[in-house]
C-alpha positions as CSV (number, residue, x, y, z in Angstrom):
1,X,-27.6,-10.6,-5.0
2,X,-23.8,-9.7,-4.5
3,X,-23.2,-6.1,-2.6
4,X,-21.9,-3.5,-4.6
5,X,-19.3,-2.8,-1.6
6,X,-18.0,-6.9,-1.3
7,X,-17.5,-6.3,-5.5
8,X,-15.1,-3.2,-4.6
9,X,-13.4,-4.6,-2.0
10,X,-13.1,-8.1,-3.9
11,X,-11.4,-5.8,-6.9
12,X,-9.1,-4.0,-4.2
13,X,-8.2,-7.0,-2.2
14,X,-6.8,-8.7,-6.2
15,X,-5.1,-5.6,-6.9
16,X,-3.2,-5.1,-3.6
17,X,-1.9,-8.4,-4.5
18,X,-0.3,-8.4,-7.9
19,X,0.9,-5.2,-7.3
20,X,2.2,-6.0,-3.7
21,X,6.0,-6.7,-5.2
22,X,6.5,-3.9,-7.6
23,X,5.2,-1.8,-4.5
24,X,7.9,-3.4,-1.9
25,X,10.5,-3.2,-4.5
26,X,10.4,0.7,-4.9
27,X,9.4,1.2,-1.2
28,X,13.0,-0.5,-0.5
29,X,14.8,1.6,-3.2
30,X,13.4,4.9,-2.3
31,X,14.2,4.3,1.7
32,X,17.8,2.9,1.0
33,X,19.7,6.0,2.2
34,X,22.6,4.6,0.3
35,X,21.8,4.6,-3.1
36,X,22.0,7.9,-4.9
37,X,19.3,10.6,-4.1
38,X,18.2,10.5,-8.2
39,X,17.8,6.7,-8.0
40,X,15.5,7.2,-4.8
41,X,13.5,10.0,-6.6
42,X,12.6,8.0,-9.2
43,X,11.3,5.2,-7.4
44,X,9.3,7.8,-5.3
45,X,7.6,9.0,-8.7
46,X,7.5,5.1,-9.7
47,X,5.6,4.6,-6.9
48,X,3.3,7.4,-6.3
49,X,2.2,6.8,-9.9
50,X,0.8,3.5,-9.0
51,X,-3.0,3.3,-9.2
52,X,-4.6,4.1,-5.6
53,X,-6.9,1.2,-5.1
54,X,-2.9,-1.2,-4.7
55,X,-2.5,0.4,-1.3
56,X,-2.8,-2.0,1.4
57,X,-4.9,1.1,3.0
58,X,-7.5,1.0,1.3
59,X,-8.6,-2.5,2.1
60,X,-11.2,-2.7,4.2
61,X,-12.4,-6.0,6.4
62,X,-16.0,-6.5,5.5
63,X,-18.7,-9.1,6.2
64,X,-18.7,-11.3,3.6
65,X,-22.8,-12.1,4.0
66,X,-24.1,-8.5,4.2
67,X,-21.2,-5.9,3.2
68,X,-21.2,-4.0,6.9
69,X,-17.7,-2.8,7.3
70,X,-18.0,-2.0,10.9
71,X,-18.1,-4.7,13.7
72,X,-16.5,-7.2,12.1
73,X,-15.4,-10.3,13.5
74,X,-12.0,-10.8,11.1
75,X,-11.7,-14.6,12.8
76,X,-14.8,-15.6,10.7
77,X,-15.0,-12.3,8.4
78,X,-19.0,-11.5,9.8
79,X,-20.4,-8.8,11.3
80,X,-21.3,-9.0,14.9
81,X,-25.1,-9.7,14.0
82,X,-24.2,-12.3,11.1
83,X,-22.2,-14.2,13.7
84,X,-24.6,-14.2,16.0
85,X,-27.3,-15.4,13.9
86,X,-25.0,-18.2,12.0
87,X,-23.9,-19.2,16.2
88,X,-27.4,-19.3,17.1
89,X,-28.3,-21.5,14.3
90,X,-25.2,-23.6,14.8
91,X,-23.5,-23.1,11.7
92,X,-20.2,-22.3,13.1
93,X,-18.1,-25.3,14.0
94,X,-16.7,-24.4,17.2
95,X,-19.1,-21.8,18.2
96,X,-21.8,-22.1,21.1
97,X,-23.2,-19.4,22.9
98,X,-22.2,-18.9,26.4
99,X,-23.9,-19.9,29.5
100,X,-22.6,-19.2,32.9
């Protein structure tokens, strides 16, 4: 059964991207000191009136197996105890567990 929380951030991730360019776009117009200040303030309202959940902000790394959205190793996108129980098992190409 799918997390509720990888759903939401699976929905946040897709919306930060289509809406990534109409975001840059007005971002550029409204901190170009040389357009006119009415032109600027418009694309200020433009772009706080985008939806919320197209910030980059609120994108959050979390473990793709168990939804945890602290400890996460971004390299393979698990938590700490994930990895260590997919390295122990030798899923991970790559990945052995240190002996010294």
């Amino acid at each position: 059964m799918t997390n509720i929380r990888i759903l939401r951030d699976i929905r946040r991730r897709s919306a930060v991207h289509q809406a990534e360019i109409m975001r840059r776009a007005y971002l550029a117009v409204a901190r170009n000191q040389t357009l006119p200040a009415q032109v600027r303030y418009q694309a200020q309202l433009q772009l706080n009136n985008m939806p919320p959940d197209t910030r980059q902000t609120q994108v959050k790394n979390r473990c793709v197996e168990s939804g945890r959205g602290r400890g996460i190793i971004s390299e393979f996108g698990l938590s700490r105890y994930q990895f260590r129980l997919k390295a122990l098992e030798g899923e991970l190409p790559g990945v052995e567990k240190a002996t010294w």
